[in-house]
N, C-alpha and C positions, 0 to 999 in steps of 0.2 A: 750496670747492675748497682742497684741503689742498697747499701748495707747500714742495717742499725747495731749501733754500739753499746752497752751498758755493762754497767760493772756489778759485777756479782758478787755474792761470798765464792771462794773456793771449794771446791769438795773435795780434790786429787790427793791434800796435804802436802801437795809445792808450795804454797805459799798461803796468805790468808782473804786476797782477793783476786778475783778474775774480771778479763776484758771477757765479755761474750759477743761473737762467737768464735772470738783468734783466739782465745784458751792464752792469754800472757797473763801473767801470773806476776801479784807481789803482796810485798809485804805489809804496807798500808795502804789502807786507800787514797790518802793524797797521794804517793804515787803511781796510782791506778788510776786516779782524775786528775794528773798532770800528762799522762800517757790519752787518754781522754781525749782532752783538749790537742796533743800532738796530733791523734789520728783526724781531727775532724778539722786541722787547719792544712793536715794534706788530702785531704779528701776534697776540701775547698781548693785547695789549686791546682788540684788536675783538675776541678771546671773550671776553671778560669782557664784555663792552658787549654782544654776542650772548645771552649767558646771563641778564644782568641784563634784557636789556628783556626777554626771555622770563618771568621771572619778574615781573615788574611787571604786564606783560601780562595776566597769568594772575589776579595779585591784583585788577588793572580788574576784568578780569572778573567775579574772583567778589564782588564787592564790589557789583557794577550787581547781580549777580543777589540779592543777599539783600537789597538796597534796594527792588529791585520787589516781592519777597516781601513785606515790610513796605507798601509801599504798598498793592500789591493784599490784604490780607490787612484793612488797615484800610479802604478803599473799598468791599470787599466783604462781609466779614463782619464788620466793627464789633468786632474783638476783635485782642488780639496771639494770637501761638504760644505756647505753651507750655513748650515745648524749645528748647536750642539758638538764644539768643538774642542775637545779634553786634552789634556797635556799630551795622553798615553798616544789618541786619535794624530795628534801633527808630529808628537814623534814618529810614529810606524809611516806617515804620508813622508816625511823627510828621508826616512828612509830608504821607502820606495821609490824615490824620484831619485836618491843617488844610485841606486840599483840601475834604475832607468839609464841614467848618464853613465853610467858604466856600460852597462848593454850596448851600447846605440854610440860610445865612442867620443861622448861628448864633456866628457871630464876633464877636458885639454886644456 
């Protein structure tokens, strides 16, 4: 929910200016556009912090996904891919294949 800020006269007779529509209240208006500028530089990094764990997320993601490929690929058919071979991909295959050597008794 995307909120707009502006600073008002007061009417309550708290103070002589207002944030609307948090109703913060003061005395002059520079510090009511010093409050201003506070809410809209945290307003900016909870999207930044929105965007980033978006994008983090997305990397988890695809990072588990080419780990499993490499495992299941090594578990399964005993060989890597070919193509298109990512850090995340020959780690999960390195893995697989110790699993394997574990299974089968061959970690001797």
């Amino acid at each position: 929910m995307s909120e707009y800020y502006e600073i008002v006269p007061c009417n309550n007779g708290v103070g002589e200016w207002e944030i609307s529509p948090i109703h913060e209240t003061f005395d002059t208006r520079q510090q009511a556009e010093e409050r201003l500028e506070e809410l809209k530089l945290l307003k900016l990094s909870s999207e930044i912090t929105e965007e980033v764990t978006k994008v983090l997320n997305h990397s988890y993601q695809s990072y588990i996904s080419q780990f499993k490929d490499g495992v299941s690929d090594a578990l399964l058919l005993g060989k890597r891919a070919d193509v298109n071979l990512t850090i995340s991909y020959k780690q999960g295959y390195d893995f697989g294949m110790t699993m394997y050597c574990k299974m089968e008794g061959l970690d001797d």
